[in-house]
TIPAVO-286778 format. One record per residue (C-alpha): residue in three letters; z, x, y. Coordinates in steps of 0.05 Angstrom, whole numbers, padded with zeros to 5 digits, always signed. Example, Ala and Ser with C-alpha at 12.3 -4.5 7.8 and 13.67 -1.06 7.14 Angstrom:
BEGIN
ALA+00156+00246-00090/SER+00143+00273-00021/
//
This chain:
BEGIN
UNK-00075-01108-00385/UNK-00135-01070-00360/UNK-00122-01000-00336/UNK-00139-00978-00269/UNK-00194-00927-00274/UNK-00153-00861-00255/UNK-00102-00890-00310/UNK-00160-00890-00365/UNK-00189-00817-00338/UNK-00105-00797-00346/UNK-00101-00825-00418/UNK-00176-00790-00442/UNK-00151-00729-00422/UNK-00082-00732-00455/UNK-00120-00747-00518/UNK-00177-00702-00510/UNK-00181-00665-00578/UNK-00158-00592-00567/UNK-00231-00567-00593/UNK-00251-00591-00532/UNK-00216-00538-00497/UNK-00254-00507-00432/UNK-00268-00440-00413/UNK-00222-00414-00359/UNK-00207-00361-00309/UNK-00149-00327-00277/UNK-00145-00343-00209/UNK-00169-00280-00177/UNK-00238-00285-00209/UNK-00264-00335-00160/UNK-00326-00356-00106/UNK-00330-00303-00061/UNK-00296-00252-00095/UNK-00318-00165-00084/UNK-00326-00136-00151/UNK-00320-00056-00159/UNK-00373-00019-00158/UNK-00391+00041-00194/UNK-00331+00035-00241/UNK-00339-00023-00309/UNK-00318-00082-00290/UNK-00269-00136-00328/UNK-00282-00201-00334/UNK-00234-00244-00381/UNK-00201-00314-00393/UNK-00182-00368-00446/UNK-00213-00415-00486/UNK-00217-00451-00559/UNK-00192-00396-00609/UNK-00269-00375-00642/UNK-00313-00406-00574/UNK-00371-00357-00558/UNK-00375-00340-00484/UNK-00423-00305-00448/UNK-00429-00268-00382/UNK-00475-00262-00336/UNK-00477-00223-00275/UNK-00522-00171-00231/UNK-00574-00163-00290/UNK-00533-00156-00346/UNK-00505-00210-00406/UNK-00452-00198-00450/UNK-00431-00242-00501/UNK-00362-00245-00542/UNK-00320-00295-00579/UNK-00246-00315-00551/UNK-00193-00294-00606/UNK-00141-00332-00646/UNK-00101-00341-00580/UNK-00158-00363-00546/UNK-00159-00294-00498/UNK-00227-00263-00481/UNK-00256-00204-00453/UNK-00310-00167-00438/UNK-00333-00113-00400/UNK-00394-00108-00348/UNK-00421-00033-00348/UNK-00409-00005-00274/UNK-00445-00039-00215/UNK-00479-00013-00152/UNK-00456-00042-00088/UNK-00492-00102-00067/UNK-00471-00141+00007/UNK-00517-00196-00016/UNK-00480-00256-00051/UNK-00506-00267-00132/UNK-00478-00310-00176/UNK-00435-00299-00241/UNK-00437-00344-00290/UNK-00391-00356-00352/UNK-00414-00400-00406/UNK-00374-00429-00473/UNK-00369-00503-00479/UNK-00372-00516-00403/UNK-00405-00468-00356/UNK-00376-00439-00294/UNK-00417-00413-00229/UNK-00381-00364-00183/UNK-00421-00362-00118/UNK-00426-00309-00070/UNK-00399-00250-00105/UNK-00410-00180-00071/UNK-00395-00115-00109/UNK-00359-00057-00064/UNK-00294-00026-00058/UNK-00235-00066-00082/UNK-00153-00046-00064/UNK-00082-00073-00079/UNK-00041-00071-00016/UNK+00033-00080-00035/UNK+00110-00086-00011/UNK+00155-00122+00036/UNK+00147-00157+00107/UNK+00113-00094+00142/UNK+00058-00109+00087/UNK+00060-00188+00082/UNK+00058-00184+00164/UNK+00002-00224+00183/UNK-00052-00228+00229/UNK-00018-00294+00265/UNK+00034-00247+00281/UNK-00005-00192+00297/UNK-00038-00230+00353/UNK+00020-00243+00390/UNK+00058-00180+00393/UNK+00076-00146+00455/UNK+00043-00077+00474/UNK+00018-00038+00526/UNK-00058-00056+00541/UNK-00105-00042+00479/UNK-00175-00005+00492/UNK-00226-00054+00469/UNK-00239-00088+00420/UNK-00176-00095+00427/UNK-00135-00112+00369/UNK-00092-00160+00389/UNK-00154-00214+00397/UNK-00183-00198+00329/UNK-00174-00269+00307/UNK-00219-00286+00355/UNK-00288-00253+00332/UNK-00260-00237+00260/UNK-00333-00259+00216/UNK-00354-00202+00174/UNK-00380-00234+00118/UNK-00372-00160+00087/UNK-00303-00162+00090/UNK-00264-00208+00034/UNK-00194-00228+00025/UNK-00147-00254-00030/UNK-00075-00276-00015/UNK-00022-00274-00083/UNK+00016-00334-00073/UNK+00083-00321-00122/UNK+00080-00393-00158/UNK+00001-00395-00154/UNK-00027-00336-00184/UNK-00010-00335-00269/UNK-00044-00408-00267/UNK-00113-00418-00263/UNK-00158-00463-00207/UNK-00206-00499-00225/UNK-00238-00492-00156/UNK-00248-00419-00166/UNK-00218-00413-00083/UNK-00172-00357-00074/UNK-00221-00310-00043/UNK-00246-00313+00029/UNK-00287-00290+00081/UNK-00233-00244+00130/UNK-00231-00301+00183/UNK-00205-00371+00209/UNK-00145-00392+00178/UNK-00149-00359+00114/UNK-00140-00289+00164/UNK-00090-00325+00203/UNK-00047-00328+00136/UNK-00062-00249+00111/UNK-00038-00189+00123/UNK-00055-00144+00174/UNK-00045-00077+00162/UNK-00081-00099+00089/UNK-00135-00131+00140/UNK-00151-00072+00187/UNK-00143-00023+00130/UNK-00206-00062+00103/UNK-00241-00062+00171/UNK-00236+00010+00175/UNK-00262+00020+00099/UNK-00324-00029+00114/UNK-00339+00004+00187/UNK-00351+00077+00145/UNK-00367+00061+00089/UNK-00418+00005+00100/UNK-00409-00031+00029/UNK-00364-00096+00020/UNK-00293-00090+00015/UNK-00245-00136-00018/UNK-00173-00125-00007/UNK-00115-00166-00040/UNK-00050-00175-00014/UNK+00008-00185-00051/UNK+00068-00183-00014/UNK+00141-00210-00007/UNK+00192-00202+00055/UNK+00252-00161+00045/UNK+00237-00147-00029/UNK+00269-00086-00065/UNK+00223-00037-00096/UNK+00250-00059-00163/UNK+00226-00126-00171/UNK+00153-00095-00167/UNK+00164-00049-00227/UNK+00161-00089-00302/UNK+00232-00083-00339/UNK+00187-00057-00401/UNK+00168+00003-00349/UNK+00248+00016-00330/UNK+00275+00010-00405/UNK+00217+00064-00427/UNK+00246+00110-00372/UNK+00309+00151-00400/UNK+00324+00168-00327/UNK+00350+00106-00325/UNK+00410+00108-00364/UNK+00447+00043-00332/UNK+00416-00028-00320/UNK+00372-00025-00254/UNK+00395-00078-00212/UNK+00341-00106-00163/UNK+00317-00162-00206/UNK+00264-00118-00241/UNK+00199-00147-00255/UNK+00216-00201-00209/UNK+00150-00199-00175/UNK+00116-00149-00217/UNK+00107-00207-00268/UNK+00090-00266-00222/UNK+00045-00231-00169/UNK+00026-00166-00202/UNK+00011-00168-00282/UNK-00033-00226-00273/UNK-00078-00189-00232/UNK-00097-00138-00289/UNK-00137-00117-00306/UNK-00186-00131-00242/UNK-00214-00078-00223/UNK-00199-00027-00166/UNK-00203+00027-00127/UNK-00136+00039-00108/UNK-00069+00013-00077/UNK-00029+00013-00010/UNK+00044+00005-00011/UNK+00088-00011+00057/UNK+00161-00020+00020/UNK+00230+00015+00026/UNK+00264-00013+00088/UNK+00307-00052+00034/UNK+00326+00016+00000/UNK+00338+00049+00060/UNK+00394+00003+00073/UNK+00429+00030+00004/UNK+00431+00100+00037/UNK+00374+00116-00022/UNK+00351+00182-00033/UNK+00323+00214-00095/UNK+00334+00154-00140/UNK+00287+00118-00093/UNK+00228+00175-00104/UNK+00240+00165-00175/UNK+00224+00093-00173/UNK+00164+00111-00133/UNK+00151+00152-00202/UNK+00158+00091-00242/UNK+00127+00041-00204/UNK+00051+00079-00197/UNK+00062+00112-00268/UNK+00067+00036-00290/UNK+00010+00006-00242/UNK-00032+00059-00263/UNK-00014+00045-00333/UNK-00034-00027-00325/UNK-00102-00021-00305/UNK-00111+00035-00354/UNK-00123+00084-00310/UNK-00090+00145-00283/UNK-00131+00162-00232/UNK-00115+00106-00182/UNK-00103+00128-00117/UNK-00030+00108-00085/UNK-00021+00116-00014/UNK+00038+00092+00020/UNK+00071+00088+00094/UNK+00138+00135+00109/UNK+00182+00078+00145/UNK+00178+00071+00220/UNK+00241+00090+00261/UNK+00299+00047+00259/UNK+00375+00043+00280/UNK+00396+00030+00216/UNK+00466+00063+00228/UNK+00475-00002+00277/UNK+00458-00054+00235/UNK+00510-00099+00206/UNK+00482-00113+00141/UNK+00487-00056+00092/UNK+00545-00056+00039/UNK+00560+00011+00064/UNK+00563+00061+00131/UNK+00496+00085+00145/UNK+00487+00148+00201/UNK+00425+00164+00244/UNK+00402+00217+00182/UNK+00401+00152+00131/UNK+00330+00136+00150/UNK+00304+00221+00153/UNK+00338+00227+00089/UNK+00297+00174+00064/UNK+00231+00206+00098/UNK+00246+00260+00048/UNK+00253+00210-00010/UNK+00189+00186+00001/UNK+00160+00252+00016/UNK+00186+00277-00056/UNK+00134+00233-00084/UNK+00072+00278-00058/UNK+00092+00339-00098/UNK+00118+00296-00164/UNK+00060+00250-00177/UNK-00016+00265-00169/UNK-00072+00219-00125/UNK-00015+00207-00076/UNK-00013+00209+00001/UNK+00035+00182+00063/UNK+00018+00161+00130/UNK+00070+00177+00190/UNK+00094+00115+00233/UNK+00147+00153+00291/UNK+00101+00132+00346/UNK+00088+00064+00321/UNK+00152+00038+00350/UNK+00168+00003+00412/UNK+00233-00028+00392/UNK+00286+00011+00359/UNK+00321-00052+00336/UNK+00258-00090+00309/UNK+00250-00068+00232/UNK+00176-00096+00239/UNK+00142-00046+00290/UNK+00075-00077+00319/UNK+00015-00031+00313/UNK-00007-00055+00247/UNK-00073-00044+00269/UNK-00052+00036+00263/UNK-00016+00030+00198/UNK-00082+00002+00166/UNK-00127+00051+00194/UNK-00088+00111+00180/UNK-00076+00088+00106/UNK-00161+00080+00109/UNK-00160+00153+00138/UNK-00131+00174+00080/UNK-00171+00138+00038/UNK-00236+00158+00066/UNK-00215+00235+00066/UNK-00179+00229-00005/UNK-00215+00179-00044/UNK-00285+00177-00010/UNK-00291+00255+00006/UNK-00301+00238+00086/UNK-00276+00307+00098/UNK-00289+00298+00169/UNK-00244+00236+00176/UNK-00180+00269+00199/UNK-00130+00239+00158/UNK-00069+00276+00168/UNK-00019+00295+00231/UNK+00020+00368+00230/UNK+00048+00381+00163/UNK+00107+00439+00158/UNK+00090+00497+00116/UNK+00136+00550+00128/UNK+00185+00583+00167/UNK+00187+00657+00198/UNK+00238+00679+00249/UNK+00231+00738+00295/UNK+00298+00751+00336/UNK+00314+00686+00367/UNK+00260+00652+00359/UNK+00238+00603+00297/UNK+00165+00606+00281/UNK+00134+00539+00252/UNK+00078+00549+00218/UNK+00041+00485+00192/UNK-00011+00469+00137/UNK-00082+00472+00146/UNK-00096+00418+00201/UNK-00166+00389+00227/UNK-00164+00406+00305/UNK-00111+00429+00341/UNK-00036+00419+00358/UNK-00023+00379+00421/UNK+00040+00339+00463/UNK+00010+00276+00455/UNK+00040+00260+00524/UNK+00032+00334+00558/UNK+00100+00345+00569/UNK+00152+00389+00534/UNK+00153+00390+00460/UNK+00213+00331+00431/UNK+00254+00326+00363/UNK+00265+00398+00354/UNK+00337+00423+00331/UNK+00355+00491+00308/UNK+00420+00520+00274/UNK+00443+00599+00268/UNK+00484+00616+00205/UNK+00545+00571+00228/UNK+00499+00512+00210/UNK+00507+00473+00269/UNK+00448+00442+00301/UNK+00430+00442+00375/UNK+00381+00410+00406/UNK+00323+00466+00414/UNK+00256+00492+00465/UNK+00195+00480+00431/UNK+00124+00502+00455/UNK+00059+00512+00417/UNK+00019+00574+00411/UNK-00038+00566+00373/UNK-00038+00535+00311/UNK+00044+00548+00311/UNK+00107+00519+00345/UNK+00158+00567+00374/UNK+00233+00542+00380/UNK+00283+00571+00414/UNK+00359+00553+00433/UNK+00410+00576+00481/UNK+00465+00606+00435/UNK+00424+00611+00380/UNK+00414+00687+00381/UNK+00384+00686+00312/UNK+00358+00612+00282/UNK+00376+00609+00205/UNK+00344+00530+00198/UNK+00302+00490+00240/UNK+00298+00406+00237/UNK+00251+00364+00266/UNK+00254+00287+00282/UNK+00308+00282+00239/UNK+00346+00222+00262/UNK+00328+00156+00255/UNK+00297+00135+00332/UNK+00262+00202+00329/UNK+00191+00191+00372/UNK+00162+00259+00381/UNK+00110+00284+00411/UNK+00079+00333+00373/UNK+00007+00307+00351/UNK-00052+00337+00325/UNK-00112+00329+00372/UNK-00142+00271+00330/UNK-00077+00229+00346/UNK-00040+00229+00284/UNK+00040+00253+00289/UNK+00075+00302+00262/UNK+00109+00295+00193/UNK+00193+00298+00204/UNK+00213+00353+00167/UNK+00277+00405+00164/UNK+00271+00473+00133/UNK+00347+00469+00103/UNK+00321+00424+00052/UNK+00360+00432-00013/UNK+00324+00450-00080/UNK+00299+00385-00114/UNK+00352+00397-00168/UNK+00413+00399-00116/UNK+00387+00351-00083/UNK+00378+00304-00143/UNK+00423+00322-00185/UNK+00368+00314-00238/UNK+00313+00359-00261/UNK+00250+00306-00251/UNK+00208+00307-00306/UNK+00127+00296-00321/
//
């Protein structure tokens, strides 16, 4: 019987001797891909155990020989930016071409839906009327060949393609599919910076902050004296180790709504610990910047899902959770999200267009030493009270304090020595906030947004909100119950 010919090309290949084996790579080296620049640069795969391969890219060759489990690396010295596409080649026994590669600034953005959130969605959300461009239509004229994307697909990423396709160009459908916070945080990046950005999204809906740290990372941890539930390493392992040890800039994380609902609090900030301590760990380097987004508001005392009651200072107590994280691990920032909001019942709120910029802001300020890009809303610093009246003084701040809408100051409670909190006046004077309260003769503690569908108004002049915050705060240790340690 005669074979038909895909039959005969099947049974060759099934027979192939395993000398023959071909060089490979992991899926995010690909076409189209942003390399970093100014940092050495990994580039690594599989092939026959003792097969030279060599490297070539941007004027450089490097040569080495795969080991006994047919792993290679090597390493190309650090790169200067370059929006013009080269080629990189990779030679052994076959030869692969990798066409259009740009070297610029490359970033992890990570979490759960308010991450994965994509630009199809974006587009159709309902808002008050957007200055142009407006955001909303960014589908529409989205072609910046500067700008790059790479979407982790759970079962797709440990295996390799042969294609070499998982990077784009930010448009089309490919930008349809991607996230848009992850997407506009880019666009912000290349507008300033003017070099090529590549951002990778790796993202999955209603995920626990567990699942994204490795089990190896929880067991090294004596914190952690029980087993972590959470199904750790869940996605760590699938969308997150096989992405190391590309390298990066930094990473963006939009996760904790699925915490929150546990009522969360200090156990939460140290899993923030873990999880960047880890990352950071992976890619060798401790100096990767993490910034994050403190969750939106939410009635999460009305929802029907959690296990257990939840009250309107669940989601504030949280804030502070997530706020821990500043003080306890270095090359960290937050964003604030309480006027991002136009639902209080809608987990997702809309403006991802905001979320991505502001996490840029703090980028370019942080990481990029724009120290003209204001990256940062009012920020509490201390307390002074003079008779009745509560002085709020706030950390150094780039322009000036402002109601965002002109009217009276919002979110402002204050207690006296009984402890009991009443709503409170507020006005600004300078580069302070004076509070006051009928009844209140003498304020011992004042709180600030702290319930979950607090929207205040209280802005710095560049439009960024003010932190939540309450000066009662217990001592880390009280609050914890646990001494955190470095």
């Amino acid at each position: 019987m005669l074979l038909r010919p895909f039959a005969l090309l099947s049974l060759l290949a099934l027979t192939a001797p395993a000398a023959q084996a071909r060089v490979q790579l992991p899926r995010v080296l690909g076409h189209g891909m942003v390399l970093q620049r100014e940092k050495p640069v990994p580039i690594w795969g599989t092939a026959a155990p003792g097969e030279a391969v060599t490297v070539q890219f941007g004027g450089q060759q490097q040569r080495t020989t795969a080991a006994a489990d047919g792993s290679w690396r090597i390493t190309l010295a650090p790169l200067k930016a370059s929006g013009v596409g080269a080629e990189l080649t990779v030679r052994g026994t076959n030869e692969i071409r990798l066409r259009e590669v740009l070297v610029g600034e490359v970033w992890l953005c990570s979490g759960q839906s308010n991450m994965e959130y994509t630009m199809r969605k974006n587009s159709k959300v309902t808002v008050p009327p957007q200055p142009e461009p407006n955001p909303l239509t960014e589908l529409e004229r989205a072609h910046n060949p500067q700008i790059r994307i790479f979407l982790v697909n759970r079962k797709e990423l440990a295996k390799p393609d042969s294609l070499h396709r998982g990077w784009s160009i930010a448009q089309d459908s490919a930008l349809r599919a991607f996230s848009a916070p992850a997407y506009f945080f880019a666009q912000e990046l290349q507008r300033q910076l003017g070099v090529p950005v590549g951002v990778i999204s790796s993202a999955v809906p209603g995920s626990r902050i567990e699942p994204w740290i490795s089990e190896a990372a929880f067991r090294a941890d004596s914190y952690y004296q029980q087993p972590v539930g959470g199904d750790p390493g869940k996605f760590y392992e699938p969308m997150i180790r096989p992405l190391v040890p590309f390298a990066l800039r930094g990473f963006c994380w939009y996760q904790g709504e699925s915490n929150c609902f546990l009522a969360e609090t200090s156990s939460y900030t140290h899993k923030m610990r873990t999880l960047i301590e880890s990352w950071r760990a992976a890619w060798q380097d401790a100096a990767l910047p993490f910034y994050y987004v403190q969750l939106a508001p939410f009635k999460y005392s009305e929802s029907k899902e959690p296990k257990q009651p939840l009250t309107p200072e669940t989601l504030p107590l949280f804030w502070e959770a997530q706020e821990a994280v500043l003080a306890q691990v270095p090359r960290t920032d937050l964003i604030v999200a309480t006027d991002l909001v136009t639902k209080l019942d809608d987990i997702h709120p809309p403006y991802k267009w905001q979320i991505g910029r502001r996490l840029a802001y703090l980028a370019l300020h942080d990481t990029y030493g724009r120290r003209a890009v204001a990256a940062h809303g009012p920020v509490f610093r201390s307390l002074h009270v003079k008779g009745p009246t509560a002085e709020i003084s706030f950390q150094p701040l780039q322009g000036h304090l402002v109601s965002r809408d002109g009217q009276p100051l919002t979110g402002f409670t204050v207690a006296g020595a009984d402890g009991v909190f009443v709503p409170a006046q507020a006005r600004i004077k300078g580069r302070r906030v004076l509070v006051t309260a009928p009844g209140v003769a003498r304020p011992a503690a004042v709180r600030f947004a702290w319930h979950e569908a607090a929207q205040p108004n209280l802005f710095s002049d560049r439009g960024l909100p003010a932190r939540p915050f309450r000066t009662d705060k217990p001592a880390p240790e009280t609050a914890a119950g646990v001494s955190f340690r470095r």
